[in-house]
C-alpha positions in Angstrom: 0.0 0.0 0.0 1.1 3.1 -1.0 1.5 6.0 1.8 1.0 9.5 1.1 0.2 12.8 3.4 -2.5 13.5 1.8 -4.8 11.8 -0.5 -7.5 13.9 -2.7 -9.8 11.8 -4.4 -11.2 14.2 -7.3 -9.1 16.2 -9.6 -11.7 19.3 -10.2 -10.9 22.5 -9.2 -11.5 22.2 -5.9 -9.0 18.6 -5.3 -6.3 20.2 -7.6 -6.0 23.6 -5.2 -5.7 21.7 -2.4 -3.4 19.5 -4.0 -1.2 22.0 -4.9 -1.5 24.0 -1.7 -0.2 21.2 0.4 2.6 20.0 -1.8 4.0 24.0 -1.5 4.0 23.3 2.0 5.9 20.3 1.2 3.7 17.3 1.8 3.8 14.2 -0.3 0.5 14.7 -2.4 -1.4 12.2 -4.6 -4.9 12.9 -6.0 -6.9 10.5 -8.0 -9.8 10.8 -10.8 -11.4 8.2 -13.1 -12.3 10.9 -15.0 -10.4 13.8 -16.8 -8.6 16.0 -14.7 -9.8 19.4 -14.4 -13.1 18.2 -13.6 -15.9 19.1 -15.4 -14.7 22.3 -16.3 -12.3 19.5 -19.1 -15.6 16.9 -19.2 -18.7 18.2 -19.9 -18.6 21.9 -20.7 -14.9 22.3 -22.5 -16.4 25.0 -24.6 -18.3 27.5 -22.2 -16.7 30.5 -21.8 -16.1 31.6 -17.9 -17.3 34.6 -16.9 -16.7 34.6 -13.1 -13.6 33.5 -12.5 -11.0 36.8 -11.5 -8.0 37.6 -13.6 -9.6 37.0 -16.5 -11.3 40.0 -18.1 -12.6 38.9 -21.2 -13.6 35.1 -20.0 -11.6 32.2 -20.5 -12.6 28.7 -22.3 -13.3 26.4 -19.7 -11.0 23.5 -20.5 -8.3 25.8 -21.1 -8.8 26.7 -17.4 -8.8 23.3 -16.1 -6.2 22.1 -18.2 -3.8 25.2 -17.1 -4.6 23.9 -13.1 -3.7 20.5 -14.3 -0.3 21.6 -15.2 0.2 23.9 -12.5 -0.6 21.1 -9.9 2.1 18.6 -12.1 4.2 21.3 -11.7 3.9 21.8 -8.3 4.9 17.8 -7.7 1.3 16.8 -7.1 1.2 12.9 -8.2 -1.6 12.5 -10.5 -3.3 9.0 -10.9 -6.0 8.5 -13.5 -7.9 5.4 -11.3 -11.6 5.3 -9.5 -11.9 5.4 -6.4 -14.6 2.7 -5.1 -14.2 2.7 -1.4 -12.7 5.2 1.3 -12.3 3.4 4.7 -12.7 5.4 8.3 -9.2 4.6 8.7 -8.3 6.8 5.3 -7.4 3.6 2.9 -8.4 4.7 -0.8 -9.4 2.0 -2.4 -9.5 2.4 -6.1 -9.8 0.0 -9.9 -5.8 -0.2 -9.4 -4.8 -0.2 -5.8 -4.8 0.9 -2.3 -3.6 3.9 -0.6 -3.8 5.4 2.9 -3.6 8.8 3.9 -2.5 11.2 7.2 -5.6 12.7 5.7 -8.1 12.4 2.8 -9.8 15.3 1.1 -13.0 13.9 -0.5 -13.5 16.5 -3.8 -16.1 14.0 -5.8 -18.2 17.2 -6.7 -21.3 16.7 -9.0 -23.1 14.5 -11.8 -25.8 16.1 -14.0 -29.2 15.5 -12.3 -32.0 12.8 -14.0 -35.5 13.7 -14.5 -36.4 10.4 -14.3 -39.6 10.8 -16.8 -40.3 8.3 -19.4 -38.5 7.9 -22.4 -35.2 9.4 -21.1 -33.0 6.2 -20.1 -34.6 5.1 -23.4 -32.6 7.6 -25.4 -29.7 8.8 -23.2 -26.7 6.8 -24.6 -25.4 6.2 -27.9 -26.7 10.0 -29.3 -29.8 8.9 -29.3 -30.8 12.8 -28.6 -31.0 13.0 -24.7 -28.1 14.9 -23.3 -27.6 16.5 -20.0 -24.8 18.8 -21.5 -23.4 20.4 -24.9 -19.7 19.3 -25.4 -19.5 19.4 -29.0 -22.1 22.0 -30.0 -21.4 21.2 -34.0 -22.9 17.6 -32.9 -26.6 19.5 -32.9 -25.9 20.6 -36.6 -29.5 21.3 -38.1 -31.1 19.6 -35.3 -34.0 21.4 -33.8 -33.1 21.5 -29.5 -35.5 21.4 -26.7 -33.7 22.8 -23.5 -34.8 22.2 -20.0 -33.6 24.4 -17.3 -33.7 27.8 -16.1 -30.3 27.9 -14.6 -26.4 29.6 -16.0 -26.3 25.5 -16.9 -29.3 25.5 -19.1 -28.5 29.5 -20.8 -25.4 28.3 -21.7 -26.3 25.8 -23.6 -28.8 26.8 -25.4 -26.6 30.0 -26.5 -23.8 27.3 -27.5 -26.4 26.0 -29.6 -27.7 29.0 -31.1 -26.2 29.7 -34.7 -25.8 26.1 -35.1 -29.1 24.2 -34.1 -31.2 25.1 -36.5 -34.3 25.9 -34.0 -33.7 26.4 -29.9 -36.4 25.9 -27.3 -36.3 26.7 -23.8 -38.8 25.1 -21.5 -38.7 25.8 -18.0 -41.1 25.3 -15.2 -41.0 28.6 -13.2 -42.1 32.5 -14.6 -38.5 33.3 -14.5 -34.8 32.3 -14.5 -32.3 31.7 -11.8 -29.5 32.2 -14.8 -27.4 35.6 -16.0 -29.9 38.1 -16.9 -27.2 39.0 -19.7 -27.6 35.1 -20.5 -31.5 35.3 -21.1 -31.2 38.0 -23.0 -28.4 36.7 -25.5 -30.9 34.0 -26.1 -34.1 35.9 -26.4 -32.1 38.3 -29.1 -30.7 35.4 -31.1 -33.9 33.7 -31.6 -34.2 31.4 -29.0 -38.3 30.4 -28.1 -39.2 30.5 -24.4 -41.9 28.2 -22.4 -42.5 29.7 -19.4 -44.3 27.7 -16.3 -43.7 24.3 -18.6 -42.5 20.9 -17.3 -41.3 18.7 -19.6 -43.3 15.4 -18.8 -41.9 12.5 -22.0 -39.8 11.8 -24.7 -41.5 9.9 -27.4 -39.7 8.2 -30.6 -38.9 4.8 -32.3 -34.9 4.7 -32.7 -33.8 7.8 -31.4 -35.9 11.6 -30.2 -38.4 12.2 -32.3 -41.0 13.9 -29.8 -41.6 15.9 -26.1 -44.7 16.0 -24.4 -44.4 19.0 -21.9 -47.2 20.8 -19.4 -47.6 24.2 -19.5 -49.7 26.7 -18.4 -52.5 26.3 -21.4 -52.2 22.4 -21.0 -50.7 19.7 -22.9 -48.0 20.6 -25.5 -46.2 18.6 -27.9 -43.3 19.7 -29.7 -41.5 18.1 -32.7 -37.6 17.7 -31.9 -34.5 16.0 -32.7 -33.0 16.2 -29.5 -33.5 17.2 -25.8 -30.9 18.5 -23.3 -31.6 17.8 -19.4 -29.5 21.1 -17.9 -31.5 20.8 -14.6 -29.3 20.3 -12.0 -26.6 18.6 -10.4 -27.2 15.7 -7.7 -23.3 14.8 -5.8 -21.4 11.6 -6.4 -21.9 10.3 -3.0 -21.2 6.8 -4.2 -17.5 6.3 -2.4 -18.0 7.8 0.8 -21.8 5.8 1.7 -19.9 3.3 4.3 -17.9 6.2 5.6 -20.1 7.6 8.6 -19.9 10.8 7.8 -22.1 13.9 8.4 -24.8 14.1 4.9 -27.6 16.1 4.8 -30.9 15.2 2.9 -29.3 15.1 -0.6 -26.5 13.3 0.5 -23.6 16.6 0.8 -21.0 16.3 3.1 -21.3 18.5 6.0 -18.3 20.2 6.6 -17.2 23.4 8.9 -15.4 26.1 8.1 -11.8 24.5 8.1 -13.3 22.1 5.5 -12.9 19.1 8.6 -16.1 16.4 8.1 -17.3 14.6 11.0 -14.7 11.7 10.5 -11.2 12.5 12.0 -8.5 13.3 9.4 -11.2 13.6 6.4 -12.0 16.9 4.3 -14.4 17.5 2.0 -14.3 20.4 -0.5 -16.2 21.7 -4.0 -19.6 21.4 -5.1 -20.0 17.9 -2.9 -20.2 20.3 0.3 -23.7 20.9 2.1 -24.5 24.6 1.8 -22.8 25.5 -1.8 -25.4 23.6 -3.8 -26.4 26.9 -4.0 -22.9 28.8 -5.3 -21.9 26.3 -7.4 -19.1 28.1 -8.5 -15.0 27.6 -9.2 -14.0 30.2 -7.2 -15.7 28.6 -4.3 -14.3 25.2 -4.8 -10.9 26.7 -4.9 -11.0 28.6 -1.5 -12.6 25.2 0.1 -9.4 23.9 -1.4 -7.2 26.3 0.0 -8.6 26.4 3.3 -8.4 22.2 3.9 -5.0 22.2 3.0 -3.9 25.0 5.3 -5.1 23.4 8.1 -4.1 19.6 7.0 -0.6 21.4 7.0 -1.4 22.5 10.3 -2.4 18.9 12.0 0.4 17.0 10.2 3.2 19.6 10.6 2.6 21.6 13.1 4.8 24.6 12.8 5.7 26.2 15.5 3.7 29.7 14.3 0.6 27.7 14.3 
């Protein structure tokens, strides 16, 4: 078993910064993802241009910002280990596909997984492009394709303005009067001929081999709309998968509950990012980061314990 000073399973924004933050202060780091590296900001939305992160006036392309914290974290001598984690034990073993590890302390940085509606017809036509999507990597992939988009959140906006220019019709269907996203965002749409349902839930996805058809509620009644493919952009639900026979702190939706040094109820454990209880609703990068920054300040101060502390 390998031994480490700290072990970060997730390499999003929010494992990668405290990652890096410890190995400055000279601990042995190693942080593990099954995924890409960079989180989602590389996975799902590679395209989307952020707006809110500081030091960049103009925006900057997601991927290339999670790809410039991959580098900087490499650089840094952060060991990087493309493996899934299945299991994390109360006595900080990571168990992953290719091995074991064990930890003075664990940071737990899973973050989130686009949410299911869980109507009919969606796990009928949610893999192999058969037209549900929960996200728009490759907006040339919706080439003449007319869009249905579900959502009233930055998530749901973005996408459909990704999709505008390219899809040959956009429809946004939410169930509330108003949206939650960018005001700037709406508006984008509304000017480059997106179509709005207001107060409309989308209810099933009808077709023979791939989307052919939505059947959504709205205000008037029963609607049906003819499409060629629907993207879910409502929500995020945590990957709470790995920690389950943990013991730690959860609340209802299954977010780690964590204080303001980022400690969770279990001794030695962290948890930072978007799988925290209480920043479901500031999902943003900048907040994973400081959650980052904050755990590995004070894991530096439990294992090292300088003398200032």
């Amino acid at each position: 078993m390998e031994e480490y000073d700290v072990v970060v399973v997730g390499g999003g924004p929010g494992g990668l910064t405290a990652g890096m933050m410890a190995s400055l202060r000279g601990l042995k780091v190693l942080v593990l993802d099954g995924g890409a590296f960079g989180g989602l900001l590389v996975s799902l939305y590679p395209k989307k241009l952020i707006l809110n992160y500081p030091g960049f006036a103009e925006g900057v392309a997601a991927r290339e910002l999670g790809e410039a914290w991959v580098r900087q974290a490499q650089g840094y001598g952060v060991v990087m280990k493309r493996e899934r984690v299945v299991e994390i034990t109360p006595e900080r073993v990571v168990r992953s596909t290719e091995g074991e590890y064990r930890g003075r302390a664990t940071v737990i940085a899973t973050g989130n997984r686009p949410r299911e509606l869980g109507i009919p017809g969606e796990m009928d036509f949610n893999y192999l492009d058969r037209g549900v999507h929960y996200y728009v990597t490759e907006p040339q992939a919706f080439q003449g394709k007319r869009v249905l988009v579900v959502g009233g959140g930055d998530t749901a906006l973005d996408a459909a303005l990704d999709l505008l220019g390219v899809a040959s019709e956009v429809c946004i269907a939410h169930r509330r009067g108003s949206f939650r996203a960018l005001e700037a965002s709406v508006e984008r749409a509304k000017a480059g001929g997106a179509k709005f349902l207001y107060e409309t839930e989308l209810e099933q996805i009808l077709g023979e081999e791939r989307v052919e058809r939505a059947v959504l509620r709205g205000r008037d009644g029963k609607i049906e709309l003819g499409i060629d493919a629907v993207v879910l952009a409502v929500g995020q639900v945590p990957n709470t998968e790995i920690y389950q026979k943990l013991g730690l702190e959860t609340d209802q939706e299954g977010r780690i509950v964590a204080d303001g040094e980022q400690r969770t109820s279990v001794k030695g454990v962290f948890a930072v990012g978007d799988v925290v209880s209480g920043t479901g609703a500031l999902e943003l990068i900048l907040v994973a980061a400081s959650q980052g920054a904050v755990a590995a300040h004070h894991i530096y101060m439990d294992l090292a314990q300088p003398y200032w502390g």
